[in-house]
The first five atom37 places (N, CA, C, CB, O) and aatype in JSON, in Angstrom:
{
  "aatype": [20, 20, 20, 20, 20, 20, 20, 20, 20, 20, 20, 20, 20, 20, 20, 20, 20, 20, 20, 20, 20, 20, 20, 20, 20, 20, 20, 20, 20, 20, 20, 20, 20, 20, 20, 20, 20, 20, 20, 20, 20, 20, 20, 20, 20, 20, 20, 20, 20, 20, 20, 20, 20, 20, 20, 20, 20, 20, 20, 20, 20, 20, 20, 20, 20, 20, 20, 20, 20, 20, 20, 20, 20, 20, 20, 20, 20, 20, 20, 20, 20, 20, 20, 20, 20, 20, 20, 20, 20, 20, 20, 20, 20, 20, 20, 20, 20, 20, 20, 20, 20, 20, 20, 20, 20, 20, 20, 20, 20, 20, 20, 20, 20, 20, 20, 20, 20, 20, 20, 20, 20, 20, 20, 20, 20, 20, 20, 20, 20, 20, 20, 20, 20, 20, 20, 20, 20, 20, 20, 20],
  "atom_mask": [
    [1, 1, 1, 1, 1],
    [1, 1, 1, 1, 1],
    [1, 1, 1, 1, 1],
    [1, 1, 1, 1, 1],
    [1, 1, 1, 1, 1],
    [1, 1, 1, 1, 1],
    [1, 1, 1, 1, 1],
    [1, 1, 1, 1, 1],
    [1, 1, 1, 1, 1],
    [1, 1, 1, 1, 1],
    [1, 1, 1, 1, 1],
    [1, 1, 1, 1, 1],
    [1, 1, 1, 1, 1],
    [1, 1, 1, 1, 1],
    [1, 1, 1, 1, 1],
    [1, 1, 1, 1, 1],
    [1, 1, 1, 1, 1],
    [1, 1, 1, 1, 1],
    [1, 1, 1, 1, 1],
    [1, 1, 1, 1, 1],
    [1, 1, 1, 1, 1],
    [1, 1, 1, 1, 1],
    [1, 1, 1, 1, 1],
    [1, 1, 1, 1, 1],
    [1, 1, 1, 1, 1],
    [1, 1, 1, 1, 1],
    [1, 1, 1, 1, 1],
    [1, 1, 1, 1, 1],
    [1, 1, 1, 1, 1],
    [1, 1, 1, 1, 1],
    [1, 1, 1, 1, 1],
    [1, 1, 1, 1, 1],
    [1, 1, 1, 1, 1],
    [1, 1, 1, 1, 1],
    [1, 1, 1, 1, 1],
    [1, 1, 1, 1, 1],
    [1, 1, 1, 1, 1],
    [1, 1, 1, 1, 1],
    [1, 1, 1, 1, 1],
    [1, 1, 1, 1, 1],
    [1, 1, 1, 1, 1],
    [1, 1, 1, 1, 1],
    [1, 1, 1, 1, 1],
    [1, 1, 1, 1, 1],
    [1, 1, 1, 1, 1],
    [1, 1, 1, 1, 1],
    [1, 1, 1, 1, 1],
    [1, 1, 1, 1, 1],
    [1, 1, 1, 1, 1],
    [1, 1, 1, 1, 1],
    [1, 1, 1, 1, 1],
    [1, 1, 1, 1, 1],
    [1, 1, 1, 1, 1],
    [1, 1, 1, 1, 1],
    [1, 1, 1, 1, 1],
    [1, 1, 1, 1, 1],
    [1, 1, 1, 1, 1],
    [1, 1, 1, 1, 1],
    [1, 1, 1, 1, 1],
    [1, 1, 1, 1, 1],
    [1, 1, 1, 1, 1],
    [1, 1, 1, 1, 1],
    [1, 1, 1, 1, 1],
    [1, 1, 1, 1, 1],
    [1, 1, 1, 1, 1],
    [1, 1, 1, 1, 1],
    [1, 1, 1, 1, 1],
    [1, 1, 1, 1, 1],
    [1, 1, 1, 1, 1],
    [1, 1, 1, 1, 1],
    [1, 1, 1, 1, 1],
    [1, 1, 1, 1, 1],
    [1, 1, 1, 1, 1],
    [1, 1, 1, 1, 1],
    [1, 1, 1, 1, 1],
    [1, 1, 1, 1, 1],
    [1, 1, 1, 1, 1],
    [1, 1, 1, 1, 1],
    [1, 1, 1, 1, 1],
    [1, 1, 1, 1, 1],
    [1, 1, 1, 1, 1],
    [1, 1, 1, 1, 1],
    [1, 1, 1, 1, 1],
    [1, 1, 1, 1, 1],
    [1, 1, 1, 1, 1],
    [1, 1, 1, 1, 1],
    [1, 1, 1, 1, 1],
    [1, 1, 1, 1, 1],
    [1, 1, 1, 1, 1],
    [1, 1, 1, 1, 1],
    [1, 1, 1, 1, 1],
    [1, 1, 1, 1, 1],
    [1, 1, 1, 1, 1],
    [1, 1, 1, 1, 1],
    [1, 1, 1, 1, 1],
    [1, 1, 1, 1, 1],
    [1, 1, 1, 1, 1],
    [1, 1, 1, 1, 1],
    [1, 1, 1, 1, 1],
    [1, 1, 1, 1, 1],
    [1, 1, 1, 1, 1],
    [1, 1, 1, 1, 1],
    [1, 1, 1, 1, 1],
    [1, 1, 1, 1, 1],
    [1, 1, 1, 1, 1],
    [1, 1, 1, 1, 1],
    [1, 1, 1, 1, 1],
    [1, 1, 1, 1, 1],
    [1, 1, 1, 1, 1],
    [1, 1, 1, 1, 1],
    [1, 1, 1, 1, 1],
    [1, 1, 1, 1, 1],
    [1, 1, 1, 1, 1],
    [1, 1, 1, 1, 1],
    [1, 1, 1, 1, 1],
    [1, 1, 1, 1, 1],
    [1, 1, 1, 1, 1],
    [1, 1, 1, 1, 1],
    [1, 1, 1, 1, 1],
    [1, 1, 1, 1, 1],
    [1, 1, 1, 1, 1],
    [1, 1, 1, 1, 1],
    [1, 1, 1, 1, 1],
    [1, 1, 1, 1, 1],
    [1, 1, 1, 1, 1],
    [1, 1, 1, 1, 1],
    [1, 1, 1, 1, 1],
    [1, 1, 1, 1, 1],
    [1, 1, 1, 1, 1],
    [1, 1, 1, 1, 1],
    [1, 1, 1, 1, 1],
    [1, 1, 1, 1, 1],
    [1, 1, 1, 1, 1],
    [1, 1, 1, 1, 1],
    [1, 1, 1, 1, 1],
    [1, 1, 1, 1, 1],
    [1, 1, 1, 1, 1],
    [1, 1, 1, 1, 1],
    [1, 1, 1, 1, 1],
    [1, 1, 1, 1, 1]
  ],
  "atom_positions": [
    [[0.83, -1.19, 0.0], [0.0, 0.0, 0.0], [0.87, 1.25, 0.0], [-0.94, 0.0, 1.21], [0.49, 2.27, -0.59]],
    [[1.87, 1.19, 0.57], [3.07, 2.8, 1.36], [3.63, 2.53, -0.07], [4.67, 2.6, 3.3], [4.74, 3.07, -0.09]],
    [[3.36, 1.87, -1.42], [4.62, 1.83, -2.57], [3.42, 2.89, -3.42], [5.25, -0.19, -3.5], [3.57, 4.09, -3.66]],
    [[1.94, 1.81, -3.86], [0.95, 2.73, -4.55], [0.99, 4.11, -3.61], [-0.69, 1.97, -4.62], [1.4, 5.03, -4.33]],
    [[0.86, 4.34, -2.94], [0.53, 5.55, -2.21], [1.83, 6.5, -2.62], [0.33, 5.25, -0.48], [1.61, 7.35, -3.49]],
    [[2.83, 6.44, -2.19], [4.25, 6.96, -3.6], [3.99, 7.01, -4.76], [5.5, 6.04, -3.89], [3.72, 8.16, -5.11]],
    [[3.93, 6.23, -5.62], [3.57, 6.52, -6.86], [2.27, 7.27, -7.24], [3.59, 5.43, -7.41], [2.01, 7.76, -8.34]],
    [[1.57, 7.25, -6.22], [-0.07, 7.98, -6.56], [0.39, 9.74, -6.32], [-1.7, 7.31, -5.01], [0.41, 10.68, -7.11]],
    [[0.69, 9.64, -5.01], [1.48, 11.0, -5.01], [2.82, 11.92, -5.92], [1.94, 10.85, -3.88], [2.97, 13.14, -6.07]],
    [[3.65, 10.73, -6.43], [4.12, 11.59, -7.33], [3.73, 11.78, -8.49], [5.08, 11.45, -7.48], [4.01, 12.82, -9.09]],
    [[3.04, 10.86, -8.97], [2.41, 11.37, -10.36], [1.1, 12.46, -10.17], [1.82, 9.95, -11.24], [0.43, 12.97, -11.07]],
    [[0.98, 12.64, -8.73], [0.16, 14.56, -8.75], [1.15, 15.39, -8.55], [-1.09, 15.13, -7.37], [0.73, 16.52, -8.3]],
    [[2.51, 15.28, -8.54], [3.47, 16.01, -8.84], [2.64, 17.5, -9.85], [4.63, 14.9, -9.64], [2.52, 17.13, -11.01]],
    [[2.16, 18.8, -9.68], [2.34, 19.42, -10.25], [3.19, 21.02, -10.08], [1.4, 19.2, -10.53], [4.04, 21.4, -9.28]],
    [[2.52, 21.7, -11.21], [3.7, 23.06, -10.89], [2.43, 23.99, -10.58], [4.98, 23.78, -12.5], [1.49, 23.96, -11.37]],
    [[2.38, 24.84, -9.42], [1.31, 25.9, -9.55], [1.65, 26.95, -10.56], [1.06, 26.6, -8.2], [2.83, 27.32, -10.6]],
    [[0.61, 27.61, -11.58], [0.85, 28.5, -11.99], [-0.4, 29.63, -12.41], [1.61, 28.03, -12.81], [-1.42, 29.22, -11.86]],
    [[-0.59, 30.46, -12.91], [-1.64, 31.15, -12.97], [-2.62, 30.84, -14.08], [-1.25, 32.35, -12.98], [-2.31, 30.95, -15.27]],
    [[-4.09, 30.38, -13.55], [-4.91, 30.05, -13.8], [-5.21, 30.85, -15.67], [-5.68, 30.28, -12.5], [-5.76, 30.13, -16.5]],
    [[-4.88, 31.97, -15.97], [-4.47, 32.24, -17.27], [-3.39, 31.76, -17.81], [-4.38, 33.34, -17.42], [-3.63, 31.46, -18.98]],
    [[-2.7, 31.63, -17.63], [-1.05, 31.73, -18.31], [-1.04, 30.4, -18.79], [0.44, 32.04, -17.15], [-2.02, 29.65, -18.67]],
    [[0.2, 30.03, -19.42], [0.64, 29.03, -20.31], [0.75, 27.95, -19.44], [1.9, 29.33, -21.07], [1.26, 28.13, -18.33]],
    [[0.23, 26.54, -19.88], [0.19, 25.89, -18.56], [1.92, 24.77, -18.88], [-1.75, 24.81, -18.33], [2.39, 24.65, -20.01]],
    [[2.49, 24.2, -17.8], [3.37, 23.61, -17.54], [3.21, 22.17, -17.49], [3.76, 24.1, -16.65], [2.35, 21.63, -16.81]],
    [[3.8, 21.74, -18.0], [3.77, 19.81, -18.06], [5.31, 19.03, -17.04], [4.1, 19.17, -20.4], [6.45, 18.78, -17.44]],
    [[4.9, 18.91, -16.13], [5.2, 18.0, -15.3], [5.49, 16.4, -15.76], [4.18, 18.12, -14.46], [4.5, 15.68, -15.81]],
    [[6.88, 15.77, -16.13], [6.82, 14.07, -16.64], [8.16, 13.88, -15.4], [7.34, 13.55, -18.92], [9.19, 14.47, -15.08]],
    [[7.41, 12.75, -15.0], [8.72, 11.49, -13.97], [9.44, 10.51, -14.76], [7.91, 10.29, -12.74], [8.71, 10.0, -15.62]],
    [[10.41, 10.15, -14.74], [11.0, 8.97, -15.27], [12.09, 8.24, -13.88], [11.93, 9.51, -16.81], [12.56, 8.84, -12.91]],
    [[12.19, 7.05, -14.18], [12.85, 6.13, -13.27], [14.01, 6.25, -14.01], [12.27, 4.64, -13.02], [14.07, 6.26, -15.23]],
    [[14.9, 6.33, -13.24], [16.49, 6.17, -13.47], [16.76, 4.59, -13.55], [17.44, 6.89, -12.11], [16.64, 4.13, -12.42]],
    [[17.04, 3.7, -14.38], [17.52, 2.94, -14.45], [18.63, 2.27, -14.9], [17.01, 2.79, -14.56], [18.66, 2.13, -16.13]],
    [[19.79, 1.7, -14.12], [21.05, 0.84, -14.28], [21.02, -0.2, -14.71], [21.65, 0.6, -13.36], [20.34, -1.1, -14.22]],
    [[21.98, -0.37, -16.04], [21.93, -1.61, -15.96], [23.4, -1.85, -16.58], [20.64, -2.23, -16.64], [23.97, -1.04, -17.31]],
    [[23.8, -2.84, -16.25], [25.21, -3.51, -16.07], [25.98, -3.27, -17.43], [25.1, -5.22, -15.73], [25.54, -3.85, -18.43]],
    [[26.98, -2.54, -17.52], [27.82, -2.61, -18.32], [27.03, -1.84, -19.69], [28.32, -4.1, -18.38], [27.05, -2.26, -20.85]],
    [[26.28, -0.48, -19.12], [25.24, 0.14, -20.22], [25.26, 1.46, -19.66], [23.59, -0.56, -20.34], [25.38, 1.7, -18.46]],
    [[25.16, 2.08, -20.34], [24.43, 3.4, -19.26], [23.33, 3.91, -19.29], [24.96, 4.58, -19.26], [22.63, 3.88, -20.3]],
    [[23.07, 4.33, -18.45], [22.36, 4.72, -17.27], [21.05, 5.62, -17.97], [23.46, 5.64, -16.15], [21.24, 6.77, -18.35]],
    [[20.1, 5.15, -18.05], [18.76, 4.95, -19.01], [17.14, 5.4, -18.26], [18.7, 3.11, -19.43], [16.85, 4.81, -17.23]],
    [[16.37, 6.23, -18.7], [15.52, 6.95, -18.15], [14.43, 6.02, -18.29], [15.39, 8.28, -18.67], [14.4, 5.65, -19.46]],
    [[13.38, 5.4, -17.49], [12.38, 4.86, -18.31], [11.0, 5.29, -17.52], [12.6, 3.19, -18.52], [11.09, 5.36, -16.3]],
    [[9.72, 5.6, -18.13], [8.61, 5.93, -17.41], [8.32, 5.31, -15.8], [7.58, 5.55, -18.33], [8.75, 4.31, -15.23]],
    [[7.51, 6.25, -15.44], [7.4, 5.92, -13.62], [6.42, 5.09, -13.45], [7.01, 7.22, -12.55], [5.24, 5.42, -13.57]],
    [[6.89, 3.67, -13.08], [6.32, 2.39, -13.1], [4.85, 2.6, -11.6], [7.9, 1.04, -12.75], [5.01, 3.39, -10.67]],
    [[3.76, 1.85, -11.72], [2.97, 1.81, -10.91], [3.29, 1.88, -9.49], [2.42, 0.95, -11.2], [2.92, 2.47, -8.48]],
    [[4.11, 1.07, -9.86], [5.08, 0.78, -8.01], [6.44, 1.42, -7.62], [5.65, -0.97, -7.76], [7.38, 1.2, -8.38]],
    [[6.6, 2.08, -6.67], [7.9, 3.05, -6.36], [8.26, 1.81, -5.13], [7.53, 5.12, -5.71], [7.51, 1.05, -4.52]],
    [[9.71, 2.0, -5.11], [10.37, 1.28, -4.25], [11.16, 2.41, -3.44], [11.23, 0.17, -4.98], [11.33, 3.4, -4.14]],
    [[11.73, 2.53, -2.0], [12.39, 3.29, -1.21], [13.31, 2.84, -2.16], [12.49, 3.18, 0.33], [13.53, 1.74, -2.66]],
    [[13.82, 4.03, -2.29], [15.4, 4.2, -2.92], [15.64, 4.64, -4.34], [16.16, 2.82, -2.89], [16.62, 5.22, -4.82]],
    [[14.36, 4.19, -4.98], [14.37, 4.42, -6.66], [14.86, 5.77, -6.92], [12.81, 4.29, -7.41], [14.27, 6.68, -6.33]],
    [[15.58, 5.98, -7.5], [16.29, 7.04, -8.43], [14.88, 7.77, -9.15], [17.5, 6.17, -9.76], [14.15, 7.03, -9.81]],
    [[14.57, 9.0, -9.03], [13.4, 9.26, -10.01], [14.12, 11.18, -10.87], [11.39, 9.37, -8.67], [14.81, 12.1, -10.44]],
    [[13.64, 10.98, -11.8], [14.31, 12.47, -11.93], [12.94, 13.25, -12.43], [15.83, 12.6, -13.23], [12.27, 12.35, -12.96]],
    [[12.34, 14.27, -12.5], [10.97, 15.21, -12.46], [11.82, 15.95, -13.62], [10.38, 16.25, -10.76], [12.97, 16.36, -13.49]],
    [[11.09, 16.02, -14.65], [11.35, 17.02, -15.56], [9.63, 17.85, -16.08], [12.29, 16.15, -16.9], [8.6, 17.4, -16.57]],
    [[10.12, 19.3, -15.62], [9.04, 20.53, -16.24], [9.21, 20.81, -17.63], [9.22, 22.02, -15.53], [10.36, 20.78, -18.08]],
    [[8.5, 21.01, -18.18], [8.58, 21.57, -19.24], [7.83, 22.95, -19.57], [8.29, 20.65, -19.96], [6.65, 22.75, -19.84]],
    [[8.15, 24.13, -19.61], [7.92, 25.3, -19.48], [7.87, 26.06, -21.01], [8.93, 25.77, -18.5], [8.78, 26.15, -21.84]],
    [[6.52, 26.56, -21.06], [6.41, 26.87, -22.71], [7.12, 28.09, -22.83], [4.82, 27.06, -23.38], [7.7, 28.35, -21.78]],
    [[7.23, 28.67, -23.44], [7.32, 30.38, -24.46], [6.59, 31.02, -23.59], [6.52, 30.63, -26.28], [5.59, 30.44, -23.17]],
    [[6.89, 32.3, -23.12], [5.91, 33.11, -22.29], [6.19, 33.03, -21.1], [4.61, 32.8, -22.39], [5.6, 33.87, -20.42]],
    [[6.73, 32.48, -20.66], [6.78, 32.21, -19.05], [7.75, 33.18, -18.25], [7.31, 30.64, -18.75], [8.46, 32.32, -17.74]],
    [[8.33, 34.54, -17.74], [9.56, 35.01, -17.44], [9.45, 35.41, -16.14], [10.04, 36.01, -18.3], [9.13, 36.58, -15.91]],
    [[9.66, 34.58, -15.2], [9.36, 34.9, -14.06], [9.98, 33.57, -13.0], [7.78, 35.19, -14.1], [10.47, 32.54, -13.45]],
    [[9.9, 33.75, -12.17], [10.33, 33.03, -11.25], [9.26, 31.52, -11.23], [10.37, 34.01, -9.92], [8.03, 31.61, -11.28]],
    [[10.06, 30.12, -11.13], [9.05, 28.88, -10.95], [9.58, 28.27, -9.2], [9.39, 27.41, -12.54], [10.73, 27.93, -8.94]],
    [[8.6, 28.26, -8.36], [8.73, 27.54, -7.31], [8.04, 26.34, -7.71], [8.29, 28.17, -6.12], [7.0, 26.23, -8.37]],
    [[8.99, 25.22, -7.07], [8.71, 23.88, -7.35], [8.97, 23.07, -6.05], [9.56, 23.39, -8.54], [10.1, 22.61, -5.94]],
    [[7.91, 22.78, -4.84], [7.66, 22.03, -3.91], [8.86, 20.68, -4.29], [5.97, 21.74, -3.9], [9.25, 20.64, -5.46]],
    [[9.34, 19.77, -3.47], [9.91, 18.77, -3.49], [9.42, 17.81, -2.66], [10.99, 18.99, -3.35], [9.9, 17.63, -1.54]],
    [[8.34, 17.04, -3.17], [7.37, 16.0, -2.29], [7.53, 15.47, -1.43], [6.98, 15.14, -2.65], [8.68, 15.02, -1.42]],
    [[6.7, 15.1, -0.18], [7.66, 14.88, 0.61], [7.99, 13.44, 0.6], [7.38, 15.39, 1.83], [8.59, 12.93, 1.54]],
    [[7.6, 12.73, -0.49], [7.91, 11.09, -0.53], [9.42, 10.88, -1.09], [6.75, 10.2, -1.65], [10.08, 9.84, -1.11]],
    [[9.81, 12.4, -1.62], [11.32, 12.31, -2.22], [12.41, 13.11, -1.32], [11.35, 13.02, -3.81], [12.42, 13.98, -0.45]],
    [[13.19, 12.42, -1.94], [14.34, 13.48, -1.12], [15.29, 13.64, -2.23], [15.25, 12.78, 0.42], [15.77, 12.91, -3.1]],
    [[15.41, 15.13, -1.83], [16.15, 16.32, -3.38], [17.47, 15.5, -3.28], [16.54, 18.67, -3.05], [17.79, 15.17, -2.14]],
    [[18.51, 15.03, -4.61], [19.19, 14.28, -4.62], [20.25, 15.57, -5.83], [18.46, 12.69, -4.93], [21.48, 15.62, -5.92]],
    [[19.52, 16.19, -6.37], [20.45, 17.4, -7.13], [19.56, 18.02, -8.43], [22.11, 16.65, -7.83], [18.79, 17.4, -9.18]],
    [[19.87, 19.22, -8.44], [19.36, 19.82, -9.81], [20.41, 20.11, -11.48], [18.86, 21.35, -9.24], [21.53, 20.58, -11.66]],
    [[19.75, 19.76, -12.06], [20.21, 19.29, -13.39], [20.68, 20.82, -14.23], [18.79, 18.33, -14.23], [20.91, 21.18, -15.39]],
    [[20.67, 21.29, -13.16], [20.7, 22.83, -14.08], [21.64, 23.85, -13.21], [18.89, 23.68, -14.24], [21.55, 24.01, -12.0]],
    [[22.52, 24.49, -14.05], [23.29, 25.59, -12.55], [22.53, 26.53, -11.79], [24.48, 26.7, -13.02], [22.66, 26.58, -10.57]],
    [[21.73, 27.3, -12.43], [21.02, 28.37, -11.79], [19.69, 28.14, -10.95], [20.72, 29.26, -12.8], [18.73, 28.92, -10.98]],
    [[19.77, 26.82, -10.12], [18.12, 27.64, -9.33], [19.22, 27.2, -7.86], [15.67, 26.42, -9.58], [20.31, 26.7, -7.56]],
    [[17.74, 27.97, -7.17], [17.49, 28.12, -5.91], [17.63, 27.41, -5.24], [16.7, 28.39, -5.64], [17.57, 26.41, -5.95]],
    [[17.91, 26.86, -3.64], [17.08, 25.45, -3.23], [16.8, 26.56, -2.22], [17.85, 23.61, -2.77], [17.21, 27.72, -2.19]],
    [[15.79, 25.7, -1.21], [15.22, 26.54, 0.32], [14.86, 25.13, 0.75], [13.62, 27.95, 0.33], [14.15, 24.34, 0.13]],
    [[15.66, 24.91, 2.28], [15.32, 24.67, 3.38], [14.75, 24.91, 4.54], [15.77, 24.53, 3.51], [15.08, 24.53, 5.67]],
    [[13.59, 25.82, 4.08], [12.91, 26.11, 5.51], [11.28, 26.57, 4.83], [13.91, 27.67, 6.59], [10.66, 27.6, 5.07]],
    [[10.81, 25.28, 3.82], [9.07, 25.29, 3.17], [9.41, 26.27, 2.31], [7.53, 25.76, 4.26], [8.29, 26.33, 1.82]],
    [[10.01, 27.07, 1.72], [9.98, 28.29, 0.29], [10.22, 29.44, 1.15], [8.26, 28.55, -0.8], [9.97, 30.51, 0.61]],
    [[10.63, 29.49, 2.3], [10.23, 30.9, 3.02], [11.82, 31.82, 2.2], [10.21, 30.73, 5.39], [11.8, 33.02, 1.92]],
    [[12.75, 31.1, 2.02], [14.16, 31.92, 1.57], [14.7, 30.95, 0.95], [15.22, 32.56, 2.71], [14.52, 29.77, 1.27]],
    [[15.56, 31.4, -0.17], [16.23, 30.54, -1.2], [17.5, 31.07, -1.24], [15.57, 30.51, -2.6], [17.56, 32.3, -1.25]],
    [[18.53, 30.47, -1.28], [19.47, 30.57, -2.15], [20.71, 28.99, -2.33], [20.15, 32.03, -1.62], [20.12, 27.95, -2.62]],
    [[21.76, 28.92, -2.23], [22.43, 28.21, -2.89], [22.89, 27.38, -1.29], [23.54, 29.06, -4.01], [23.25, 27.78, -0.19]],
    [[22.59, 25.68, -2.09], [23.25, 24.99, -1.13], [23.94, 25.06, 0.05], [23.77, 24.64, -1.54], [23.51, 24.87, 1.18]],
    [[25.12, 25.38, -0.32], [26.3, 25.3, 0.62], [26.09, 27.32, 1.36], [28.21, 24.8, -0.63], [27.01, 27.81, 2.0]],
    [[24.82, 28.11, 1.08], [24.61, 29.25, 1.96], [24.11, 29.3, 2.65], [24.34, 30.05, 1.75], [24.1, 30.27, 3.41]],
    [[23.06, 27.8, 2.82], [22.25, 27.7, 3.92], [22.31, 26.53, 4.87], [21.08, 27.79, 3.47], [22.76, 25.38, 4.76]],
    [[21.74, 27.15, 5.77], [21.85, 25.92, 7.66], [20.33, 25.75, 7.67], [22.56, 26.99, 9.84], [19.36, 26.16, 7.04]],
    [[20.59, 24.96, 8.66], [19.48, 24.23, 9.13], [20.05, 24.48, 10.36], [19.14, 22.74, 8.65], [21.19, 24.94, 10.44]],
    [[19.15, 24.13, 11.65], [18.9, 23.67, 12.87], [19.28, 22.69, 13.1], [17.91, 23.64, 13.19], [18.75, 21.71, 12.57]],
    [[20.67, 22.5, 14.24], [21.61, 21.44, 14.52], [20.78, 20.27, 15.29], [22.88, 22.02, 15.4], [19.71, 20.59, 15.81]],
    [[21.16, 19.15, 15.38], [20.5, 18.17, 15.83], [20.83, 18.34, 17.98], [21.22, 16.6, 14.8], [20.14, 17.68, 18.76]],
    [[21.58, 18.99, 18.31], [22.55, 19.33, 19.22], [22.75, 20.41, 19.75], [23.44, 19.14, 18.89], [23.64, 20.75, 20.53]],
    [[21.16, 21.42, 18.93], [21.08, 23.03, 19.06], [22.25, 23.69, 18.17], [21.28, 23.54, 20.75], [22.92, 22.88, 17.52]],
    [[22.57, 24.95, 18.08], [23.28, 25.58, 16.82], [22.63, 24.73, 15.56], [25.12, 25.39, 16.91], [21.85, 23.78, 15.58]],
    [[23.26, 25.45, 14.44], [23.18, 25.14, 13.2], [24.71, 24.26, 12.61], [22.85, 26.56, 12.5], [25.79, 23.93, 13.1]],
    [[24.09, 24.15, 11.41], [25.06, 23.08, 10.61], [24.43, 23.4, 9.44], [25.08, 21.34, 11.0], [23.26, 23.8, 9.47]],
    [[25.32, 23.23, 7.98], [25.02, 23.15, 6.79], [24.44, 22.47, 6.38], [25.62, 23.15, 6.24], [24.48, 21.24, 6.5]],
    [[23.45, 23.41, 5.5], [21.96, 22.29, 4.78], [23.01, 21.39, 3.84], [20.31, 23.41, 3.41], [24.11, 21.59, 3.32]],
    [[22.11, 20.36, 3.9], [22.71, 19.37, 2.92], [21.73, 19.04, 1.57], [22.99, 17.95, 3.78], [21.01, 20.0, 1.29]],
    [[21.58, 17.96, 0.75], [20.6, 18.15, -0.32], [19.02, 17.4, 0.32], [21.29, 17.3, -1.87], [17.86, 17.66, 0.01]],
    [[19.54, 16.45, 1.27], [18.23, 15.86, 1.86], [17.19, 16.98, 2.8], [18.77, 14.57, 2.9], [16.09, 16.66, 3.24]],
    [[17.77, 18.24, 2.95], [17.39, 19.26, 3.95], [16.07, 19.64, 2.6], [18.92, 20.71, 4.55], [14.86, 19.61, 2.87]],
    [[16.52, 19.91, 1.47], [15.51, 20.58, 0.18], [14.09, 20.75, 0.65], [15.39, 19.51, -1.26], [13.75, 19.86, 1.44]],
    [[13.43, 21.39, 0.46], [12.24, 21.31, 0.57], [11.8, 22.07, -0.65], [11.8, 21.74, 1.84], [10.75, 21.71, -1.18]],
    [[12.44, 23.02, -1.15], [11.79, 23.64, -2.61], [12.74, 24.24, -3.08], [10.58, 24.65, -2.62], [13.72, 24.78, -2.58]],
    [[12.06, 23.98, -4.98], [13.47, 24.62, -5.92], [13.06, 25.96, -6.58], [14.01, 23.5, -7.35], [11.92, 26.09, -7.01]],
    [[13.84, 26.81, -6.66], [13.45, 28.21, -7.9], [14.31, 28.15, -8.9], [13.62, 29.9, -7.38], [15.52, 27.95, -9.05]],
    [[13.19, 28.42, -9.68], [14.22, 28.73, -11.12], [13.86, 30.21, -11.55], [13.84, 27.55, -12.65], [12.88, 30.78, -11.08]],
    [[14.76, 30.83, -12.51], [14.53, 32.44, -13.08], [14.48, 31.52, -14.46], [16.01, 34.02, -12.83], [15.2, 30.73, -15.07]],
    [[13.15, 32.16, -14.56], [12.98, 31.67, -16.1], [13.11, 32.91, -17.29], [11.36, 30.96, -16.25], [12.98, 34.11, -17.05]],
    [[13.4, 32.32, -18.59], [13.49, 33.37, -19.38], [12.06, 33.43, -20.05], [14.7, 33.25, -20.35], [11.2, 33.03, -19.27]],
    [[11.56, 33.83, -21.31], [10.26, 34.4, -22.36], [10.9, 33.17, -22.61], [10.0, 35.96, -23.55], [10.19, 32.32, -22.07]],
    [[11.86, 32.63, -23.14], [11.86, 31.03, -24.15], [11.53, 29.62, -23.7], [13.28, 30.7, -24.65], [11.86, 29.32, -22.55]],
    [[11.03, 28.88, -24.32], [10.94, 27.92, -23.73], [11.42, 27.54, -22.98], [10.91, 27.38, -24.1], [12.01, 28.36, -22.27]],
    [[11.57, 25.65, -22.48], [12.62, 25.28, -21.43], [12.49, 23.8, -21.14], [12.45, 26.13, -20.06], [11.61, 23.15, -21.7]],
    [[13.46, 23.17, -20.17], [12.73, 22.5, -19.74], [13.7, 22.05, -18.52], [12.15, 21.6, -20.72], [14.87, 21.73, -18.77]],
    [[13.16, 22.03, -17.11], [14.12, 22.68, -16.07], [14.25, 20.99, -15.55], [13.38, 24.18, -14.77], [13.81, 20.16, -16.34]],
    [[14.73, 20.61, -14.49], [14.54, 19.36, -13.85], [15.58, 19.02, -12.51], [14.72, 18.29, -14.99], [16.5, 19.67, -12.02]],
    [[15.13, 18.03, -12.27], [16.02, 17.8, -11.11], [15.92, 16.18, -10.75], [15.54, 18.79, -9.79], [15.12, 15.52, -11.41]],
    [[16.57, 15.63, -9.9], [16.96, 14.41, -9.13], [16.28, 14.25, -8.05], [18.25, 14.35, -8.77], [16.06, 15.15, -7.23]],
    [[15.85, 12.94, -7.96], [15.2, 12.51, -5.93], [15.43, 11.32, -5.99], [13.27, 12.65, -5.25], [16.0, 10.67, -6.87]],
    [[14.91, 10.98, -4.92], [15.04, 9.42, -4.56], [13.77, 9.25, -3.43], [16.79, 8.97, -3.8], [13.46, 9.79, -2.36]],
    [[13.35, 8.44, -4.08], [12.18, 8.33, -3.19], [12.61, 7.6, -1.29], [11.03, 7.14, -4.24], [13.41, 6.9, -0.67]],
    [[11.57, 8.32, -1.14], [12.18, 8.27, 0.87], [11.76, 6.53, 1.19], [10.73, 9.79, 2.47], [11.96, 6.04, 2.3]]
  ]
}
């Protein structure tokens, strides 16, 4: 049941955006290995397993120039973004900027450096041109 219930939730994976505007297409693919091959994308199977490699790719039409916040579910854990320029935020979207600029709350009181499992949401600066932005998880 905890595997369908993963897969049900990430395939509502979407992007909020304004109820006029150009709408955004959201696709998952499974990362898959296989021996002495490389390393091969294939659609997001019914059943998610803890650990599966999944990578989320947006696809963002013409028109769009503005900033995209993109939630990071909480069945995944942010594993890296495929692109140099976005954001991450560790603390729900409240502030963004770059990996290694932000802390978290130490297990021990003080802080310590966010790491990629800390993610909770990505920004991107989008341009007027198309796109298509993405990133890495692994399901929890």
């Amino acid at each position: 049941m905890r595997r369908l219930l993963i897969a049900s939730t990430l395939l509502a994976v979407g992007m909020p955006v304004a109820a006029a505007g150009p709408s955004l297409t959201t696709r998952l693919f499974v990362e898959r290995a296989q021996p002495g091959r490389s390393l091969r994308l294939a659609p997001v199977p019914r059943r998610l397993r803890s650990g599966d490699r999944i990578v989320v790719v947006v696809a963002v039409p013409a028109g769009i120039g503005a900033r995209l916040v993109q939630p990071v579910p909480h069945a995944l854990r942010f594993t890296g973004a495929l692109r140099e320029h976005v954001a991450v935020s560790v603390d729900g979207g409240l502030t963004f900027g770059t990996l290694g600029a932000l802390t978290v709350a130490g297990s021990r009181g003080g802080e310590r450096a966010a790491r990629a499992d800390d993610v909770t949401h990505l920004r991107w600066a989008l341009t007027a041109a198309p796109s298509r932005l993405s990133f890495r998880a692994m399901v929890r």
